[in-house]
N, C-alpha and C positions, 0 to 999 in steps of 0.2 A: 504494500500500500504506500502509494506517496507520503504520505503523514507520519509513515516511518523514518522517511529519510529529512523532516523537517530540519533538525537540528544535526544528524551525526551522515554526513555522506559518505557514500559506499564508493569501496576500492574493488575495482575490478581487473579481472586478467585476461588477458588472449596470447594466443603461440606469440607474438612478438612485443606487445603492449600491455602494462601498467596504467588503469586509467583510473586516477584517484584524485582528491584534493589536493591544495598546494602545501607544501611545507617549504616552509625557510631559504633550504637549502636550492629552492630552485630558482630563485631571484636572477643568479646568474646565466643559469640558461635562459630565462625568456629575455635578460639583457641581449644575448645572439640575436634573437629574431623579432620579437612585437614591435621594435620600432622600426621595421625595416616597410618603409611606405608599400612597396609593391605587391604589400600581399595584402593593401587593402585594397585594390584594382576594382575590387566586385562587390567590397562590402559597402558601397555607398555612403563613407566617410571615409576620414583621413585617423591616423593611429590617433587614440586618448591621452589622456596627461598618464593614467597607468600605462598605457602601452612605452609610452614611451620613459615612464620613469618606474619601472615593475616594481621598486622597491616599494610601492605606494600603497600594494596592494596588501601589505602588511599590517600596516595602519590602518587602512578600512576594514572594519568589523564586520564579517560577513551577517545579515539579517536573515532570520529564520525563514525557511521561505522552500515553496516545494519541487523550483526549480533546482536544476542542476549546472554549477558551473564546473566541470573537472578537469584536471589536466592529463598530456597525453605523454606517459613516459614510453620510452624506447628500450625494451628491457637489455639488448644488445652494449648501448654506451650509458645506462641509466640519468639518459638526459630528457627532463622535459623540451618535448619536440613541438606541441602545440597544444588546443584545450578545445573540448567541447560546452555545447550547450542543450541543455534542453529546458527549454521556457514557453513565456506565451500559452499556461497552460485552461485548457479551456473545461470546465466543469469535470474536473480528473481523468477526462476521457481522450483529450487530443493537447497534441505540444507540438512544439515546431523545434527543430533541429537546426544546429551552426554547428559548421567545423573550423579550426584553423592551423596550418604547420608552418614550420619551421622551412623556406625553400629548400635549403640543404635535401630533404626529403620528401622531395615531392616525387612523384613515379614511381615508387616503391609498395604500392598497396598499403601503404599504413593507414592512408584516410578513410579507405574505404574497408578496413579490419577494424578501425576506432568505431566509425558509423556501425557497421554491421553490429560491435561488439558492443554498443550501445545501445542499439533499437533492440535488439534482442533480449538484452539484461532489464530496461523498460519492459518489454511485454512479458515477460516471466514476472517480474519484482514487482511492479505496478498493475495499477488497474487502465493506465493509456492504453487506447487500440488505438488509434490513431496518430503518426508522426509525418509532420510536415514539413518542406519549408520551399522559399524562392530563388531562382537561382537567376542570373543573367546571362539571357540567352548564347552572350559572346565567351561567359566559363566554360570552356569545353571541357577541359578539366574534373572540374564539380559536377557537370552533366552525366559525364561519364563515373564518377565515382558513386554516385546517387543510383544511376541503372545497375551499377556490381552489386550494389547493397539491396537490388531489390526494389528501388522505390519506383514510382509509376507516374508518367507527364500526366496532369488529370488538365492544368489549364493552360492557357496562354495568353498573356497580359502585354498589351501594345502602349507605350508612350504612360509605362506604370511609376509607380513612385515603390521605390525599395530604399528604406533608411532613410537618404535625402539627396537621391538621385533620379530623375526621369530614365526609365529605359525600358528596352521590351525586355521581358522575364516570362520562365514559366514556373509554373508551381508544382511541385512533387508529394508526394502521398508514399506510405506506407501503411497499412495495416495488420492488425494481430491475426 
């Protein structure tokens, strides 16, 4: 049940991925990559004051709350490589999914091992059937890591607003 994990977030494994909370010690690896502008290409904003200063995220007290923000270690170099989400949750039953990595590893199925390994651990641990989210139509990338994982083009959005960007996107779906 979601309302399990209000307060204490769950640590999860796959053959090559660690996906758990942050701890301390990861400060310096997301120094490597969150402020590196280019991986926010698609995300319809530019890096945050945390992105860019991760020590930050230390300070802010995370709020009890039944989304998930987690990070994505790499159990091979045990570096945090990127971090998921899953929020936007709609009457316990649908949430929308974010990924992010590190470029260093990008092409390697990691993203789409952390998604899989996440929608799955959702639909077993939770009561979510349903996992969303929008991509822009020009990520080929993400488009293609979304159909590895399963999820399914349900819309297509012309001259849409994602974040605080005009652009065409489609929308992807998953369910239990």
């Amino acid at each position: 049940m979601l309302k399990d994990y209000i307060e204490n977030k769950p640590t999860i494994t796959s053959e090559k991925l660690v996906i758990r909370p942050l701890k301390d010690k990861d400060i310096e690896d997301l120094r490597e990559w969150t402020p590196d502008k280019s991986i926010y290409k698609y995300w319809g904003k530019n890096p945050g004051k945390t992105d860019l200063k991760p020590e930050l995220l230390l300070e802010k007290k995370e709020k009890p709350s039944k989304s998930f923000h987690l990070y994505i270690e790499y159990k091979e170099d045990s570096k945090i490589i990127g971090d998921i989400y899953i929020y936007l949750i709609e009457k316990d039953k649908k949430a929308k999914v974010a990924i992010r990595l590190n470029k260093s590893y990008h092409n390697k199925g990691i993203g789409t091992e952390a998604v899989s390994t996440m929608v799955n651990w959702c639909f077993e641990n939770t009561e979510l059937e349903t996992i969303w989210t929008d991509v822009n139509k020009e990520n080929i990338a993400s488009i293609r890591l979304l159909e590895k994982s399963g999820f399914n083009k349900i819309e297509e959005i012309n001259n849409g607003k994602m974040v605080s960007t005009i652009c065409d996107y489609f929308v992807y779906e998953i369910k239990k």
